[in-house]
Residue frames relative to the residue before (quaternion, step in Angstrom):
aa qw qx qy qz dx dy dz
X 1.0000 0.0000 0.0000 0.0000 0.00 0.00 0.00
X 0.6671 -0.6130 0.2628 0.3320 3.36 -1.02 0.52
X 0.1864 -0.6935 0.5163 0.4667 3.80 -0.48 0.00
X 0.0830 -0.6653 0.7419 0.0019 3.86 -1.62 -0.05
X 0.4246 -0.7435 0.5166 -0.0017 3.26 -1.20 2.01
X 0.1033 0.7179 -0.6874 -0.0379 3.56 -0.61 0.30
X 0.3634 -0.6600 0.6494 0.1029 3.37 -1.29 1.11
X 0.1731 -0.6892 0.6886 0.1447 3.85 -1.15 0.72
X 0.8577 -0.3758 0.1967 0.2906 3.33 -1.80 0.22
X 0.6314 0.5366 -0.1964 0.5243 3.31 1.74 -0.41
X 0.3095 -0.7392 0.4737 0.3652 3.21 1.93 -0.25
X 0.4403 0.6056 -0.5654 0.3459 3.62 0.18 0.62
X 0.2533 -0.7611 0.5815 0.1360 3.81 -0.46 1.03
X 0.1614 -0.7899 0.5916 -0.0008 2.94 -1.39 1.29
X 0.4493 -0.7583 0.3631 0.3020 3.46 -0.37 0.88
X 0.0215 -0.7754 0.6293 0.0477 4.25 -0.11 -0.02
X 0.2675 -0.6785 0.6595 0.1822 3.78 -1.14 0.54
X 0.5166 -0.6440 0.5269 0.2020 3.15 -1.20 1.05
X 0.1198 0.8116 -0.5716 0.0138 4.20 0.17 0.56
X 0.5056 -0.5406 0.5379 0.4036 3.66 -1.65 0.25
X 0.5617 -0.5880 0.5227 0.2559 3.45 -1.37 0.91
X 0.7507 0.3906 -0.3703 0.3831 3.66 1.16 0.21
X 0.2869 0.8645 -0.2571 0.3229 3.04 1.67 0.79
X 0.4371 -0.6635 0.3853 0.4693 3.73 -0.36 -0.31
X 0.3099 0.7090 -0.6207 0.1263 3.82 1.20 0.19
X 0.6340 0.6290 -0.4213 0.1578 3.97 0.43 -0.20
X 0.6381 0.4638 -0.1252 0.6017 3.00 2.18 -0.92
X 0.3510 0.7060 -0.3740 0.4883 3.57 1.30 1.01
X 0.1363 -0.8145 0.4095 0.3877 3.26 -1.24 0.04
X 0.2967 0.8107 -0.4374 0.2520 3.60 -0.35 0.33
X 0.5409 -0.2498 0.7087 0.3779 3.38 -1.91 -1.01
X 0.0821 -0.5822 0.7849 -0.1953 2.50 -1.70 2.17
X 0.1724 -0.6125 0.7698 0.0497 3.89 -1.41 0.87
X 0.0327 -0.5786 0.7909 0.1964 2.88 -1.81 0.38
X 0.0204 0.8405 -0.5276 -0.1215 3.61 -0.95 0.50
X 0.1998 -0.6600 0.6411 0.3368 3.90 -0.65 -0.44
X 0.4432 -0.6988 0.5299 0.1856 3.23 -1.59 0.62
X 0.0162 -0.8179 0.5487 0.1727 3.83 -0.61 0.73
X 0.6371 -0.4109 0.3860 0.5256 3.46 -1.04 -0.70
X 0.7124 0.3511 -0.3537 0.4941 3.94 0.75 0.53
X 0.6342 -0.6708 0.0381 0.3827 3.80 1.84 0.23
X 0.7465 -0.4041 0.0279 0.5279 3.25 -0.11 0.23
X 0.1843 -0.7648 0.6108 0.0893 4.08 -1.31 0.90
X 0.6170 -0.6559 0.4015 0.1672 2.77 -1.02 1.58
X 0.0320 -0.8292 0.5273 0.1826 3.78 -0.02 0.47
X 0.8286 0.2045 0.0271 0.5205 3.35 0.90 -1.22
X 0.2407 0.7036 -0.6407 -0.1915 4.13 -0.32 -0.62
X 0.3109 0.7834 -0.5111 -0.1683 3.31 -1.40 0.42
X 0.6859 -0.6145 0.2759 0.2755 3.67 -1.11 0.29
X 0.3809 -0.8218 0.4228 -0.0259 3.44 -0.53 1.29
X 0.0620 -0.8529 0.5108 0.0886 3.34 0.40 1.34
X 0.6161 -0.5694 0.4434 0.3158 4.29 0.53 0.30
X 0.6617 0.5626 -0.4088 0.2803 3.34 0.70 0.44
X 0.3562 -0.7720 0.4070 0.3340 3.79 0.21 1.00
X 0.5744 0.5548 -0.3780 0.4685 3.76 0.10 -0.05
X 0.8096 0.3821 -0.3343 0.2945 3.48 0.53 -0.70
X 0.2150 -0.8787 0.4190 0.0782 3.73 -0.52 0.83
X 0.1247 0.8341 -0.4128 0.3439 3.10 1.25 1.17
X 0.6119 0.5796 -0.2862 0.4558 3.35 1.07 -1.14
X 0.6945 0.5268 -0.2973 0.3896 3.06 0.93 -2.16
X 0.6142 0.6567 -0.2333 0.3702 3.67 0.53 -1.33
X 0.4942 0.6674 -0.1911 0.5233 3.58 1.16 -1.11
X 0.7818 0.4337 -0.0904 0.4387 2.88 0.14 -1.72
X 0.6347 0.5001 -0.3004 0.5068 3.31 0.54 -1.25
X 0.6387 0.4713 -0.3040 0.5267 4.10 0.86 -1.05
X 0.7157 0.4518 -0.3636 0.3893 3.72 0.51 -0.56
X 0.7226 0.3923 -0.3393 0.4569 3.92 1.06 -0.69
X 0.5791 0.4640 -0.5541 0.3773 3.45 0.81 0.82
X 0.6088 0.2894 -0.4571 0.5802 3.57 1.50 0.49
X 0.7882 -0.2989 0.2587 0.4716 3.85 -0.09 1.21
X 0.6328 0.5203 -0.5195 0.2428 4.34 0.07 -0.05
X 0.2655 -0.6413 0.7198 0.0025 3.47 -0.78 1.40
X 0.7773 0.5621 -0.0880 0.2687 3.64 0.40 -1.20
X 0.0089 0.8402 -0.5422 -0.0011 3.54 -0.02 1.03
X 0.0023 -0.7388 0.6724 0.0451 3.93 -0.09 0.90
X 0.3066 -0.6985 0.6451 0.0437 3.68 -1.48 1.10
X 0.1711 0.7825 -0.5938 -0.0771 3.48 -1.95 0.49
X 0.1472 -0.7897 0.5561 0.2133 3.16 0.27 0.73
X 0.0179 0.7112 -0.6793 0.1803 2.99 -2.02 1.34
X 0.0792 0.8143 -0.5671 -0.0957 3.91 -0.02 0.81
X 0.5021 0.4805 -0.6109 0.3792 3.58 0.34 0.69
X 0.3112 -0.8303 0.4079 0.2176 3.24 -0.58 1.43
X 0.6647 0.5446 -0.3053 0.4103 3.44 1.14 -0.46
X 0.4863 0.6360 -0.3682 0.4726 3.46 1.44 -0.01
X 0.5856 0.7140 -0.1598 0.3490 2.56 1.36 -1.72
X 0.5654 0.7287 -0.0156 0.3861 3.28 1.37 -1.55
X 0.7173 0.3814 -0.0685 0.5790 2.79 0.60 -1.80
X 0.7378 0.5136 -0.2781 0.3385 3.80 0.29 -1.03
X 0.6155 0.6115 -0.1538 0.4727 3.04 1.57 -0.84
X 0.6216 0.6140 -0.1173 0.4720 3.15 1.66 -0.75
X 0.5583 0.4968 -0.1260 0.6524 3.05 1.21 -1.37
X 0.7093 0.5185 -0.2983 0.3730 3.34 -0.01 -0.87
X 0.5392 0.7108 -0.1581 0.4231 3.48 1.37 -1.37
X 0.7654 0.4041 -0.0870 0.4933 3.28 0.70 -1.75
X 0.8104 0.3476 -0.2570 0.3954 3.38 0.71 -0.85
X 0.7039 0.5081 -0.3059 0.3910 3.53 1.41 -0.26
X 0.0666 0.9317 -0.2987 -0.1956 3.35 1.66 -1.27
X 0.3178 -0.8778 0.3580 0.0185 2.82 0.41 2.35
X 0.5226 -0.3957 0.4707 0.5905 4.06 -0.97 0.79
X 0.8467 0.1900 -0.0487 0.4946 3.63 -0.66 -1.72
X 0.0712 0.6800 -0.7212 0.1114 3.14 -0.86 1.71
X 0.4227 -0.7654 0.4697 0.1221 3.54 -0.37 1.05
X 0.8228 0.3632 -0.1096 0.4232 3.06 0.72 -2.03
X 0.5242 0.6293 -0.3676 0.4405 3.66 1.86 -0.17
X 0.2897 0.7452 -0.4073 0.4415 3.38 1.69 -0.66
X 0.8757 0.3717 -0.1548 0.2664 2.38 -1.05 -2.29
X 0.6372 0.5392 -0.4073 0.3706 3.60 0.62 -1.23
X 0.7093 0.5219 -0.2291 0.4147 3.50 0.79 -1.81
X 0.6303 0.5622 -0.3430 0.4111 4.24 0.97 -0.54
């Protein structure tokens, strides 16, 4: 599958594989995007964090919440240091600013 760079707020580029949403990327660990594609490239709808446990269906759910704002796209990284994990996700957050930001919510309520 293809690879595809996204840059966070620190402008470090992170690398993310493009995978099929009917794949096992949910039962992985890592960083999951959901994006849609426009005529200026791809928007970040969702990003969230994959703790590796097959059973859990959080991801799937996510997903399912992100293609009712336009995500076709599932881009993958695997990453088991959770606190990297953390951090990248963070970064990632600020510089992309996903439609469905949860954790921007919570902060802003």
């Amino acid at each position: 599958m293809p690879v595809v760079n996204f840059c966070g707020q620190s402008g470090r580029s992170v690398s993310f594989e493009r995978v099929s949403p009917d794949s096992d990327w949910a039962a992985r660990e890592g960083i999951a995007m959901f994006a849609s594609h426009t005529g200026f490239g791809w928007r970040i709808i969702r990003i969230v964090e994959l703790d590796g446990r097959p059973d859990n269906i959080q991801p799937i759910w996510a997903y399912r919440d992100a293609q009712r704002y336009g995500a076709r796209a599932v881009f993958f990284m695997e990453h088991t240091r959770i606190l990297d994990r953390k951090t990248t996700i963070a970064d990632l957050r600020e510089g992309l600013d996903p439609v469905c930001d949860t954790q921007r919510a919570s902060r802003a309520a």
